[in-house]
C-alpha positions in Angstrom: 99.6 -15.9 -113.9 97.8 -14.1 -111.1 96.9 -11.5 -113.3 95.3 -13.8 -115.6 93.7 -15.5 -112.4 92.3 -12.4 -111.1 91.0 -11.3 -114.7 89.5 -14.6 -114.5 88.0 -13.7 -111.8 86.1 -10.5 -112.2 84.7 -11.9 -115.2 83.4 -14.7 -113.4 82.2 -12.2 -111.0 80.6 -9.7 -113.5 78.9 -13.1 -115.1 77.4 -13.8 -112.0 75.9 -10.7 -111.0 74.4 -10.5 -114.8 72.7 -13.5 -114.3 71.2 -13.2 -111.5 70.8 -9.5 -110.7 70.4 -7.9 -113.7 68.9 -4.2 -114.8 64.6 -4.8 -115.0 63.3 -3.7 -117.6 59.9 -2.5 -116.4 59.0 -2.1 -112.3 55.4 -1.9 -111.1 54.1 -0.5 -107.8 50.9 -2.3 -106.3 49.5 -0.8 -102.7 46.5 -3.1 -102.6 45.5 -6.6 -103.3 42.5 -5.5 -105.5 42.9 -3.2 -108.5 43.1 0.5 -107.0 43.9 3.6 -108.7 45.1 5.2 -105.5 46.3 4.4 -101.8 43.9 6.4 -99.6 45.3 7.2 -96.4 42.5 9.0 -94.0 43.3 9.5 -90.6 46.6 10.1 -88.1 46.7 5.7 -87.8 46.0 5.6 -91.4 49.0 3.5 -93.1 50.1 1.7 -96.5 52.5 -0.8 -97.9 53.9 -0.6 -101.2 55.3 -3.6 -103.2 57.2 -2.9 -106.0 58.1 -5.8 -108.4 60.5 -6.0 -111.1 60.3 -7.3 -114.1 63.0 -8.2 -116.1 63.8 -10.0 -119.8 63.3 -13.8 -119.1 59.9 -13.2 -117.7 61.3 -13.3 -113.8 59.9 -11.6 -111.2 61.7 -10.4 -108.1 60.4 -8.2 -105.3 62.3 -5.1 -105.7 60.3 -3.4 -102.5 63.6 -2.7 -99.8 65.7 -2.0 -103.1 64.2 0.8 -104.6 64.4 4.5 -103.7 61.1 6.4 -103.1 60.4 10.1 -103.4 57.5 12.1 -103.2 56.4 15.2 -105.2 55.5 17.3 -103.4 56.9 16.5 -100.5 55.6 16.7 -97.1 52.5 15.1 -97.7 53.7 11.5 -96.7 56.6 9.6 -95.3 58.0 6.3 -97.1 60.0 3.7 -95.2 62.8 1.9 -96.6 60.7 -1.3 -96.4 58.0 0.6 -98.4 55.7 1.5 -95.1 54.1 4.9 -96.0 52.7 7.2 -93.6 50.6 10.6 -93.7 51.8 13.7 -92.7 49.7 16.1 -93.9 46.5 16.1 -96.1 46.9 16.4 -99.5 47.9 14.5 -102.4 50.9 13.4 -103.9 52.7 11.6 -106.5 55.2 8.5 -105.4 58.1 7.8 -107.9 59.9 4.4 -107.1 63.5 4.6 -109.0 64.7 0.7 -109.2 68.3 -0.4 -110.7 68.8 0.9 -113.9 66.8 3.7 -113.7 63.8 2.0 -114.1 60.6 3.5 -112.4 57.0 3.4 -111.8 54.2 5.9 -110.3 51.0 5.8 -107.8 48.9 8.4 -106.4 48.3 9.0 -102.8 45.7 11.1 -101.1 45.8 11.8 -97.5 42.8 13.6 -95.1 42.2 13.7 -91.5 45.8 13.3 -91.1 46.0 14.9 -88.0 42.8 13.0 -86.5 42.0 10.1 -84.6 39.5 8.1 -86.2 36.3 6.3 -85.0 37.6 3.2 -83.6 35.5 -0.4 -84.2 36.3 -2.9 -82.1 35.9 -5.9 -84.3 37.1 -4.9 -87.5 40.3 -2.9 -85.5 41.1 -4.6 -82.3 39.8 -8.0 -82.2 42.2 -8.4 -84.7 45.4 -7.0 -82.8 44.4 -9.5 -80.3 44.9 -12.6 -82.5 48.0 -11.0 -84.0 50.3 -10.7 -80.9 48.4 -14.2 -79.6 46.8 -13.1 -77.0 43.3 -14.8 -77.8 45.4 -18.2 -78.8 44.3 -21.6 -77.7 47.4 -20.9 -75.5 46.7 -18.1 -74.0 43.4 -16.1 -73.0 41.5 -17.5 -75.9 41.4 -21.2 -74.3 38.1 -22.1 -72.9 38.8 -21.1 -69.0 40.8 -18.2 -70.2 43.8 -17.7 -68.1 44.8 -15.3 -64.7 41.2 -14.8 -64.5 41.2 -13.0 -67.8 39.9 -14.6 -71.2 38.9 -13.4 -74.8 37.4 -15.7 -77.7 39.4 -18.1 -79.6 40.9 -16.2 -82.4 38.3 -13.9 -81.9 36.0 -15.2 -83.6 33.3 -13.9 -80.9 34.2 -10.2 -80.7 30.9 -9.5 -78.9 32.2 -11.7 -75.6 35.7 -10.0 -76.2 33.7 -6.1 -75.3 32.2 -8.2 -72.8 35.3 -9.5 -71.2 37.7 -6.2 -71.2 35.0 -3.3 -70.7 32.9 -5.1 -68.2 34.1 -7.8 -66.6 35.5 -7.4 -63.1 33.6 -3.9 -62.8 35.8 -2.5 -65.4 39.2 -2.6 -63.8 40.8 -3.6 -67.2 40.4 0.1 -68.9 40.9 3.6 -67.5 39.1 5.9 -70.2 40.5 9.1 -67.3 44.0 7.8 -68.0 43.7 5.2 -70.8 48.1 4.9 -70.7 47.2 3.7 -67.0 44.7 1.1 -68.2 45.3 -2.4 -67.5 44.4 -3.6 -70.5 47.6 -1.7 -72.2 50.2 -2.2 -68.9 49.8 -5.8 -69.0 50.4 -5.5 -72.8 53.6 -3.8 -72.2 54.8 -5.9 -69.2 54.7 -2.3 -67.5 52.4 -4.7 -65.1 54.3 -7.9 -64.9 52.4 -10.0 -67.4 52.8 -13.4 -67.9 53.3 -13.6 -71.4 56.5 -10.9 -71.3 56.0 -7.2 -73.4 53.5 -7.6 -76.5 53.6 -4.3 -77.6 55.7 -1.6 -77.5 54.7 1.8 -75.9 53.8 4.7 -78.1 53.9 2.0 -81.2 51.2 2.6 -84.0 49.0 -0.8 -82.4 49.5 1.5 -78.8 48.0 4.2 -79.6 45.1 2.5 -81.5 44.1 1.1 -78.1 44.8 3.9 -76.2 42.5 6.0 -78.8 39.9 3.5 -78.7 40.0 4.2 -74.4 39.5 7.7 -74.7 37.1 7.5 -76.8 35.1 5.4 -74.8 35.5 1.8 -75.8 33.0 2.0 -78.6 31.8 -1.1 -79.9 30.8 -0.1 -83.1 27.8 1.7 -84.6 25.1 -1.0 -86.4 25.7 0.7 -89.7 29.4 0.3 -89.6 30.8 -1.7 -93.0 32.2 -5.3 -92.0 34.6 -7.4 -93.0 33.9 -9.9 -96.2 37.2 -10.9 -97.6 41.0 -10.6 -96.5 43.4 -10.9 -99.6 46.8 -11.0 -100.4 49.5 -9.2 -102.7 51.1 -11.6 -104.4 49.6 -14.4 -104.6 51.8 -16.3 -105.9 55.6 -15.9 -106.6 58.5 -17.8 -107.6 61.6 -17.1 -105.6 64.8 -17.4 -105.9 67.0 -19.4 -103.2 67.1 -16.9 -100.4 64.9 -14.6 -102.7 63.0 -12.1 -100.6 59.0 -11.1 -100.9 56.8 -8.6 -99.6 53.2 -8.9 -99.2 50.8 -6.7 -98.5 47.2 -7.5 -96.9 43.9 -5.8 -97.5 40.6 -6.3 -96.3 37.2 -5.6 -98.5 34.4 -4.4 -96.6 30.6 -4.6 -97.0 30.4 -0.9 -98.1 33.0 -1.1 -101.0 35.9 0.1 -99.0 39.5 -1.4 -98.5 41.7 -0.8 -96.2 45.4 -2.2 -96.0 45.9 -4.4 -93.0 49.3 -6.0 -93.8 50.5 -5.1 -89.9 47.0 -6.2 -88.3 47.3 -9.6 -89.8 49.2 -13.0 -88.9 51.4 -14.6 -90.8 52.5 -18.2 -90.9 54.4 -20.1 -92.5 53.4 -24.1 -93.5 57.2 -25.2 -93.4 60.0 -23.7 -91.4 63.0 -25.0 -94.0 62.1 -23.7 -96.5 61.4 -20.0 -95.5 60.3 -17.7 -92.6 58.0 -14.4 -92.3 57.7 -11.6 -89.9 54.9 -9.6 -88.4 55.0 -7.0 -91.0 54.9 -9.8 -93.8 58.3 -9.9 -94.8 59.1 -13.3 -96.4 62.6 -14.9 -96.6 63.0 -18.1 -98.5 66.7 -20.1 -98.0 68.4 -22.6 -100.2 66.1 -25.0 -99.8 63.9 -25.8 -103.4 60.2 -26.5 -102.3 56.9 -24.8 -101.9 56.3 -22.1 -99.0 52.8 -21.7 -98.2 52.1 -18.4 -95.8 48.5 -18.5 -94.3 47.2 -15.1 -93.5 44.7 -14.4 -90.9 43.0 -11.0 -90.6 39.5 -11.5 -88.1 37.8 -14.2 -89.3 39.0 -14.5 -93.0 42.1 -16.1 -94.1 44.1 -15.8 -97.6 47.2 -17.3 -98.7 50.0 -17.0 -100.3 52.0 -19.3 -102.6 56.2 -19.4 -102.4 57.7 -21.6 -105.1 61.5 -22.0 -104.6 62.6 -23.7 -108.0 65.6 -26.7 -108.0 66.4 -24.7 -110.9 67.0 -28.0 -112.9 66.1 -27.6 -117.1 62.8 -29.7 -117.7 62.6 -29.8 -121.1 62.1 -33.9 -122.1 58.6 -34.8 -120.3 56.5 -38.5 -121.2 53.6 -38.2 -123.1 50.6 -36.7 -121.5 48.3 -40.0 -120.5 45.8 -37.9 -118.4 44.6 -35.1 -116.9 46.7 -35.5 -113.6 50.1 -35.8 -115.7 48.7 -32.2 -117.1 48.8 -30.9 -113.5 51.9 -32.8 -112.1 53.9 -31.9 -115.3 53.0 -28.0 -115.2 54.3 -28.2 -111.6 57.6 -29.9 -112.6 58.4 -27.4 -114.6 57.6 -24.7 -112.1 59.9 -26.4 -109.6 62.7 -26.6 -112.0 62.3 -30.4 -111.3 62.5 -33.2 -114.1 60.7 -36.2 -113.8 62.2 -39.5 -112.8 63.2 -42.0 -115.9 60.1 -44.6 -117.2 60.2 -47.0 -115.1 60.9 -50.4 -116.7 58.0 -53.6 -117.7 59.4 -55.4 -114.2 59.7 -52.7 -112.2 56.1 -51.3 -112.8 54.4 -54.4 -112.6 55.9 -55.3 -109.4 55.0 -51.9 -108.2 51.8 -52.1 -109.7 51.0 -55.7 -107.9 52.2 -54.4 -104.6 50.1 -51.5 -104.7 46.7 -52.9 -105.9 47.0 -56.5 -104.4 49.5 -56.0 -101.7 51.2 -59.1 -103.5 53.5 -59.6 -106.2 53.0 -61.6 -109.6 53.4 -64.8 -110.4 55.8 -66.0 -112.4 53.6 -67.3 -115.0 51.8 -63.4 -115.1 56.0 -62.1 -115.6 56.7 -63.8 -117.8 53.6 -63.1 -119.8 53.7 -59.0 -119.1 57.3 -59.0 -119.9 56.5 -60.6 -123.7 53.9 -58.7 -124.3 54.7 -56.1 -127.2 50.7 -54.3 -126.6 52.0 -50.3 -126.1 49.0 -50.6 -124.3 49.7 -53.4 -121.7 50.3 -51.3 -118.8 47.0 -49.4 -118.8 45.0 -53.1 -119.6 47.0 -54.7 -116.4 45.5 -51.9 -114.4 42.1 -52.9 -115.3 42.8 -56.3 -114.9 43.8 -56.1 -111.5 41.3 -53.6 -110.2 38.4 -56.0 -111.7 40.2 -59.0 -109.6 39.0 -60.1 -106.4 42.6 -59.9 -105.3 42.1 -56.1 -105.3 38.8 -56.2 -103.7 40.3 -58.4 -100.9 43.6 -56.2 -100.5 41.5 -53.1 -99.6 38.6 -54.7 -98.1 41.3 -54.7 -95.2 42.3 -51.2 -95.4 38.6 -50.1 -95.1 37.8 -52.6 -92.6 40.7 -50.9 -90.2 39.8 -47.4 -91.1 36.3 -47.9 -90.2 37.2 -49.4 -87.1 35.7 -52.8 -88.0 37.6 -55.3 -85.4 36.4 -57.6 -82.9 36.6 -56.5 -79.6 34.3 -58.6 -78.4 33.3 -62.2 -79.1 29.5 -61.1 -79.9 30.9 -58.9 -82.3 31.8 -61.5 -84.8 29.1 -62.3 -87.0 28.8 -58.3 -87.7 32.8 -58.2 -87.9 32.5 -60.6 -90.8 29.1 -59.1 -92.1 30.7 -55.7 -92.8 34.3 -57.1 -94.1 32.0 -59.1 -96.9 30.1 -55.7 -97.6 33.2 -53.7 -97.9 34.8 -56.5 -100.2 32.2 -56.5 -102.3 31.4 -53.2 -102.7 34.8 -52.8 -104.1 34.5 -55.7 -106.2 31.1 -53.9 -107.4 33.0 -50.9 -108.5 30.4 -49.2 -105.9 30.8 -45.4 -106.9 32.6 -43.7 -103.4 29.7 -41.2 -102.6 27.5 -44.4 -102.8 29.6 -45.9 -100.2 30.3 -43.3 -97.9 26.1 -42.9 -98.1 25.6 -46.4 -97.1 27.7 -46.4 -94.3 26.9 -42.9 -92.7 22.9 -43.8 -93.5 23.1 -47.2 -92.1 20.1 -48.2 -89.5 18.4 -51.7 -89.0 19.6 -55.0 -88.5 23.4 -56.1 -88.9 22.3 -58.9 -91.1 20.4 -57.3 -93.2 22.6 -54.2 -93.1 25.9 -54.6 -92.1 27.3 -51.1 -92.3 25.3 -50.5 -89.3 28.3 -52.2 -87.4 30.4 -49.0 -87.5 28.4 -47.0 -85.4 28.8 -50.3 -82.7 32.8 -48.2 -82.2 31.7 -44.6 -83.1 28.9 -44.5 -80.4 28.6 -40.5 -79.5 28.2 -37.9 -81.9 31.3 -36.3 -81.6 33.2 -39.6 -82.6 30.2 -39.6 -85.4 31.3 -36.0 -86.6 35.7 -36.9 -86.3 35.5 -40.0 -87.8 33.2 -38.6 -90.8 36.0 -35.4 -91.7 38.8 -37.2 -90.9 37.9 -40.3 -92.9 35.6 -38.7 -95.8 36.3 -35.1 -95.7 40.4 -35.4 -95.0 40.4 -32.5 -92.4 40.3 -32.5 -88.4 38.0 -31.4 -86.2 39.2 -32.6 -82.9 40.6 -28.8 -82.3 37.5 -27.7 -82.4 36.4 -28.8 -78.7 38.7 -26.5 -77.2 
């Protein structure tokens, strides 16, 4: 019997890992986010990330990046990290063979100069953005709008010009020692060799270190007026689907204004858009857990932010969906079956015209209009009742109150009143109307003159300033906040 248990068993076992971690049948290296025939590497910082995916018979495909094994012919020319980090060591070029499970592997070239060389440093496109990264210039930090400890960079660094400003001339200079530049403020506050108030932010002789301490010695250089800048940060995937505590690397890189790209995976920020479902590190490592959902990762290199797209499947079969009524059951079916997740049951006559009623008129049928739906043998009832009830004045009513609160129509004082009433009847109508939206939001935004004559013009009685003018307007007709953007 326990021999028959533990037979049981392996197979079991050996079914498992043949589901789920089976041989790929093709891998594929990518270095870049755009469509490059080879990883340049030029200079002694110079660094790339490789991502190497897996493909595999049902169309999957897993990140394969700390799995594979990665030699170089010849060798000596660069150095690859387990995690696919590959640094210069001399100049030349070289061929990189990643062997996955199975034997399975896939080429790219690299080519390597300068490599014992510092580079020309830039401070915008290279250390504005190391800055942001460790959090420095946060609205927390030095980047809030008095700064703090006397010291204070832009927000996010989005003004790298008062950044040079702040560390090479502020305070006659104290922050930077280009004589000594590992005796420079500016890097002994970083590495709490100076107590610092935010603790260590970078470690000494790491690869961000010696950037900074280059840029000292070689002056502080701004920048030259012909140097290439920034236009667009992207990301390497995209977009993946994941297994539950799936793993996936990305890998940054920024396009500049002269052609050339550059990866930036460990200059960037990562964050994630929901903690339960997943995490990411600085050198934009993602880690999903067993929790089905989408992960969103914002990535923020300078200015310029890209995004990438985690879906963790329930891993449910979708295979009976309802008939396609418009274009947004196209969209929301497509993501279903992305999601692994099948829709809910049709809901029955009663239920959906009680829902229906409560939604549109905040009320629910009477008894006589039941009666009436539930008899009804149209196929096309449901669709008619939704006209019906956005043509009634019930709906016009029901919402003429959810647009009176939004736009801040109440009477807070006793004067108010006859305009309180004015703009409830213009709002209830306009709905009644069928007044297309951009019509609506014009009329309101545009309003001037009398009440009477034009009783929109009672909003801007509670939005008085500007700035209230400029929240209400993006919170209420744009759907985004601007209130951060005082600070």
């Amino acid at each position: 019997m326990k021999k028959t248990y533990f037979i049981a068993a392996v197979l079991l076992q050996q079914a498992l890992w043949g589901a789920n971690f089976d041989e790929p049948t093709e891998i594929r290296v990518r270095h870049s986010a755009y469509d490059a025939k080879e990883l340049v590497l030029k200079g002694v910082g110079a660094r790339g990330q490789l991502v190497v995916t897996g493909l595999y018979h049902d169309g999957d495909e897993r990140d394969l990046t700390r799995m594979v094994k990665v030699t170089s012919q010849p060798a000596g020319v660069v150095e690859v990290s387990s995690d696919g980090w590959v640094k210069p060591l001399s100049d030349g070029e070289a061929i990189l063979t990643a062997t996955g499970p199975g034997g399975t592997s896939s080429t790219v070239r690299v080519r390597t100069s300068e490599s014992g060389r510092n580079q020309r440093v830039n401070f915008p496109n290279e250390i504005t953005p190391l800055f942001t990264k460790y959090g420095c210039n946060g609205g927390g930090c030095h980047g809030k709008s008095g700064g703090q400890n006397g010291f204070r960079l832009s927000l996010l660094g989005f003004e790298p010009e008062e950044d040079y400003e702040y560390i090479v001339k502020e305070g006659r200079g104290r922050r930077i020692f280009p004589a000594a530049p590992d005796r420079s403020l500016l890097l002994t506050k970083a590495t709490n060799e100076t107590p610092h108030g935010g603790g260590s932010k970078i470690t000494k002789g790491s690869l961000d270190y010696e950037l900074i301490k280059s840029w000292i010695a070689q002056g502080m250089p701004f920048g030259e007026e012909d140097d290439p800048v920034l236009e667009q940060v992207s990301v390497y995937p995209a977009q993946r689907v994941l297994d539950m505590n799936g793993e996936q690397q990305l890998v940054v890189t920024a396009k500049y204004s002269d052609g050339s790209l550059k990866d930036v995976t460990r200059s960037s920020i990562f964050e994630v858009n929901d903690e339960e479902v997943g995490e990411v590190d600085l050198n934009g490592h993602v880690k999903v857990f067993e929790q089905p959902g989408d992960l969103g990762v914002m990535i923020r290199f300078q200015s310029k932010v890209a995004v990438f797209r985690g879906i963790v499947p329930l891993g449910a079969p979708v295979d009976h969906l309802p008939a396609v009524a418009n274009y947004v059951d196209t969209h929301v079916f497509k993501k279903l079956k992305a999601v692994g997740m099948p829709p809910s049951e049709i809901s029955t006559d009663s239920t959906f015209l009680r829902r229906v009623s409560l939604d549109l008129t905040g009320r629910l049928p009477s008894l006589e209009k039941t009666m009436a739906f539930l008899a009804d043998k149209d196929p096309a009832k449901r669709d008619k009742l939704i006209d019906e009830l956005l043509e009634g004045s019930e709906y016009a009513d029901f919402f003429a109150g959810k647009w009176s609160a939004l736009l801040r129509n109440k009477r807070s004082k006793t004067s108010y009143q006859r305009g309180n009433f004015a703009f409830h009847g213009w709002i209830r109508d306009s709905l009644h109307q069928n007044k297309p939206y951009d019509q609506f939001v014009r009329e309101v935004v545009a309003a001037s003159g009398e009440i009477e004559q034009h009783p929109p013009v009672a909003w801007y009685r509670e939005v008085k300033t500007v700035q209230n003018q400029l929240e209400d307007v993006a919170q209420l007709f744009l759907g985004t906040r601007i209130q951060c953007a005082q600070c």
